[in-house]
One Martini backbone bead per residue (centre of mass of N, CA, C, O) as a GRO file, in nm:
protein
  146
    1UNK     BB    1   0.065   0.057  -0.028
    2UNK     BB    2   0.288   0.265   0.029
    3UNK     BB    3   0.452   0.207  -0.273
    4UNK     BB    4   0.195   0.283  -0.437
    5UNK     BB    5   0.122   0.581  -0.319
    6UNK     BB    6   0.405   0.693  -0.365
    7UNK     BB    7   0.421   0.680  -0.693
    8UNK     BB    8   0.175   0.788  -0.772
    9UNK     BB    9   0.234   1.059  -0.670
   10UNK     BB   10   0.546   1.077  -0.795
   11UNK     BB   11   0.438   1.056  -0.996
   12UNK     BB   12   0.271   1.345  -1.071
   13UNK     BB   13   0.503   1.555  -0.969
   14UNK     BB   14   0.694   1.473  -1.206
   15UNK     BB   15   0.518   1.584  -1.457
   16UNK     BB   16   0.499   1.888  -1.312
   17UNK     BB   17   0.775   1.914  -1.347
   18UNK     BB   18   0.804   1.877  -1.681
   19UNK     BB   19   0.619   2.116  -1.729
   20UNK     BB   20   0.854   2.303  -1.521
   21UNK     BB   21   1.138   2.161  -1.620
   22UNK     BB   22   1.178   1.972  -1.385
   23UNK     BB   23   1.309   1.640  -1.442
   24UNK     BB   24   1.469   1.548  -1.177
   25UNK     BB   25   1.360   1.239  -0.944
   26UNK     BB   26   1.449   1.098  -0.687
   27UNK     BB   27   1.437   0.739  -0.516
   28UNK     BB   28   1.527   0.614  -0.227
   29UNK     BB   29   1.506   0.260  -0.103
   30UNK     BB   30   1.581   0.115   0.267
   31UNK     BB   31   1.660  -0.211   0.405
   32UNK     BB   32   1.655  -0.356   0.746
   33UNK     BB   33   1.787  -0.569   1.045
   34UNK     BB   34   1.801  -0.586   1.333
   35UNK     BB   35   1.770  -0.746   1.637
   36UNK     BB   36   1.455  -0.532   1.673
   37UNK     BB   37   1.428  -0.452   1.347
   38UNK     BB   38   1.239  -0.302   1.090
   39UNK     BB   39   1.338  -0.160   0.801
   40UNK     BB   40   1.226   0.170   0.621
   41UNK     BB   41   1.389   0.414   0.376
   42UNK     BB   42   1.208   0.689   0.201
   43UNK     BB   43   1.387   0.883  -0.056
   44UNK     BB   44   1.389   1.237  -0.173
   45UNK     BB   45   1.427   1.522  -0.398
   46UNK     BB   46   1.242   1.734  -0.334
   47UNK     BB   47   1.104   2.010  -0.143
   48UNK     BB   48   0.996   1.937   0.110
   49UNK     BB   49   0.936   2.044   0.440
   50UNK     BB   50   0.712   2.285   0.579
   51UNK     BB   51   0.756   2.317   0.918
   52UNK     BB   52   0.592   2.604   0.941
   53UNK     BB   53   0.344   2.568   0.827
   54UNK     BB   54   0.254   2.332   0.993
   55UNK     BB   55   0.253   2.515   1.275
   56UNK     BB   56   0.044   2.674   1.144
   57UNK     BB   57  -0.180   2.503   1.119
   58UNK     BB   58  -0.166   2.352   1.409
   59UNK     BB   59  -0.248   2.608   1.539
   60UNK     BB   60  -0.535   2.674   1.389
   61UNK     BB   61  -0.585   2.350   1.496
   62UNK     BB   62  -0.527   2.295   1.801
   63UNK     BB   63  -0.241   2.182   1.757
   64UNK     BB   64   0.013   2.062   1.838
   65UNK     BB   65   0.341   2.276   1.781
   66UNK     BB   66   0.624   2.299   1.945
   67UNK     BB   67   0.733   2.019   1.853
   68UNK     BB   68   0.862   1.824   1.570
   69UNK     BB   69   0.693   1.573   1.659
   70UNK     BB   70   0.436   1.719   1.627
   71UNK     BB   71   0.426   1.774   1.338
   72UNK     BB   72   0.470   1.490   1.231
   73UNK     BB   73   0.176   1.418   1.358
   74UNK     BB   74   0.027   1.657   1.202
   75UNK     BB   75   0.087   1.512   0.914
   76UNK     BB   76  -0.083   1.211   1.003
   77UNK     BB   77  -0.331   1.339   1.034
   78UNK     BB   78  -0.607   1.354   0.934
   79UNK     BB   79  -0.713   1.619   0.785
   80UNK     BB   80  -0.400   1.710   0.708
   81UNK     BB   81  -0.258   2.004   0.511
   82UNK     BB   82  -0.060   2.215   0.303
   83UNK     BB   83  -0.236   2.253   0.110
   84UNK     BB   84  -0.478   2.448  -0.098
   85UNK     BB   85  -0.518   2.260  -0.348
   86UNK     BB   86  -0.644   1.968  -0.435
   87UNK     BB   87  -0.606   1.674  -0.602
   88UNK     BB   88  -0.629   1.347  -0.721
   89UNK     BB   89  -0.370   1.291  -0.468
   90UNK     BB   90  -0.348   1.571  -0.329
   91UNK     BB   91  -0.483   1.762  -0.060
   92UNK     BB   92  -0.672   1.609   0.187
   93UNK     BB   93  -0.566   1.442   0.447
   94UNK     BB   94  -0.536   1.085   0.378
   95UNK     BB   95  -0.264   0.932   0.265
   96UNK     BB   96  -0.090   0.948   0.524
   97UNK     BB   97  -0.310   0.850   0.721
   98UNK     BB   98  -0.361   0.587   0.608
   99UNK     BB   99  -0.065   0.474   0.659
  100UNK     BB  100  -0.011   0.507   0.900
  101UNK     BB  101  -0.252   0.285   1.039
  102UNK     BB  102  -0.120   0.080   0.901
  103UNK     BB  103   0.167   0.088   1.034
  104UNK     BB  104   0.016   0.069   1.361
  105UNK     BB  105  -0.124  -0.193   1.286
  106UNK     BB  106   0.175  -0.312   1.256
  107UNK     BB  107   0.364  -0.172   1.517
  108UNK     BB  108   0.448   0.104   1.393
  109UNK     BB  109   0.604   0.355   1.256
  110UNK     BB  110   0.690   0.708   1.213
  111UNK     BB  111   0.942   0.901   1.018
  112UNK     BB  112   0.996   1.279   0.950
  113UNK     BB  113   1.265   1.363   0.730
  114UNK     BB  114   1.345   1.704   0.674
  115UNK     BB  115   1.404   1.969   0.400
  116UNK     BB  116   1.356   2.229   0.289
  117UNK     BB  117   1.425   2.206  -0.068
  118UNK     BB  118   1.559   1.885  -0.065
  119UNK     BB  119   1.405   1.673   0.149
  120UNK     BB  120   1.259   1.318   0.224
  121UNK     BB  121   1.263   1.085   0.499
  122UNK     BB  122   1.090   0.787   0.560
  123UNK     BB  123   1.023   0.623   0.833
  124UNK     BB  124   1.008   0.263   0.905
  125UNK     BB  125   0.913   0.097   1.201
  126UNK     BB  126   0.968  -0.236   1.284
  127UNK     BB  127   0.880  -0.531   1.484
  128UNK     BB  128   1.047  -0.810   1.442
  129UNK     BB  129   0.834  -1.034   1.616
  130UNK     BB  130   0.575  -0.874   1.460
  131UNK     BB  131   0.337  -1.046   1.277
  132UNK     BB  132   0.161  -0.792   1.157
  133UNK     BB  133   0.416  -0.677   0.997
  134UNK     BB  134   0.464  -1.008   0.830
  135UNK     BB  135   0.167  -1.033   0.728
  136UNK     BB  136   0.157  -0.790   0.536
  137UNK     BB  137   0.374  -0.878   0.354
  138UNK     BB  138   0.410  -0.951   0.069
  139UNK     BB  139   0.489  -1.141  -0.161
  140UNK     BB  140   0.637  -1.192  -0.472
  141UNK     BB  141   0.382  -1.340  -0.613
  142UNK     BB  142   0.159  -1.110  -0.531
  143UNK     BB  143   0.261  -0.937  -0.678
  144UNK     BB  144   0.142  -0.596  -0.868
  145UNK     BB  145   0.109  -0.387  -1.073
  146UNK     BB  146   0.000  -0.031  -1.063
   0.00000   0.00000   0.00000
C-alpha cells in the first residue's frame, strides 16, 4: 500500500515538475533489520517539507505544535495538508494519515525527517518479532504492478 501510494503521488509530482521544466526526481528506498527492528526508508529529492507551514496550520487547529515530534503528528493525522488546493492524488489529508494507521495496525512507527527545499525521508520501523508486521508484506509472488 505504501509504495503503491508513493510512487502515484511521485509519478504524479514528477510529470508536473517536466511541465515546469524540472525534470529530474530521484527516490531511493533502503531496508534494513536489526536485532530487534526492521527498518524502511523512502527517501526523495523532492521540495522538502515546510515544517514553519505545518506549525502554522497545527496552531490554526489547536493541535500541538510545539516540538518537531508535535509537527511530524500533525502531518499523519487524517484531514491534516498543507496544500491549498487538493489534486487527484494530493492535499485532502488522507494519504499520509491512511498510511500511519497501517504502519500503527502492524506495530510500527514512522518518522518524518525532512528539509525544506532538499528532500524528505520517511522513515518506517517495525518491531522484528511482530507478526502484524511480517503478515502484512506481501509475497513475491503477490506482487502486483499498479
Amino acid at each position: 500500500m505504501l509504495v503503491n501510494f508513493y510512487f502515484d503521488f511521485k509519478t504524479l509530482e514528477s510529470s508536473r515538475r517536466i511541465l515546469h521544466h524540472v525534470v529530474t526526481l530521484s527516490t531511493a528506498i533502503r531496508a534494513a533489520v536489526t536485532k530487534d527492528k526492521f527498518l524502511i526508508e523512502v527517501q526523495d529529492d523532492g521540495r522538502g517539507i515546510d515544517w514553519e507551514r505545518v506549525r502554522e496550520l497545527a496552531r490554526k487547529r489547536n493541535l500541538p505544535h510545539e516540538k518537531q515530534g508535535n509537527l511530524g503528528a500533525a502531518l499523519l493525522r487524517e484531514g491534516f495538508t498543507t496544500k491549498q488546493m487538493a489534486t487527484d492524488v494530493a492535499g485532502r489529508g488522507v494519504g499520509m494519515s491512511a498510511v500511519n494507521y497501517a504502519v500503527k495496525d502492524m506495530g510500527g512507527n514512522i518518522e518524518l525527517i525532512s528539509e525544506l527545499g532538499k528532500d524528505t525521508t520517511r522513515r518506517f520501523e517495525f518491531p522484528k518479532g511482530d507478526q502484524r508486521a511480517t503478515a502484512s508484506l506481501p509475497l513475491a509472488s503477490q506482487r502486483h504492478e499498479g
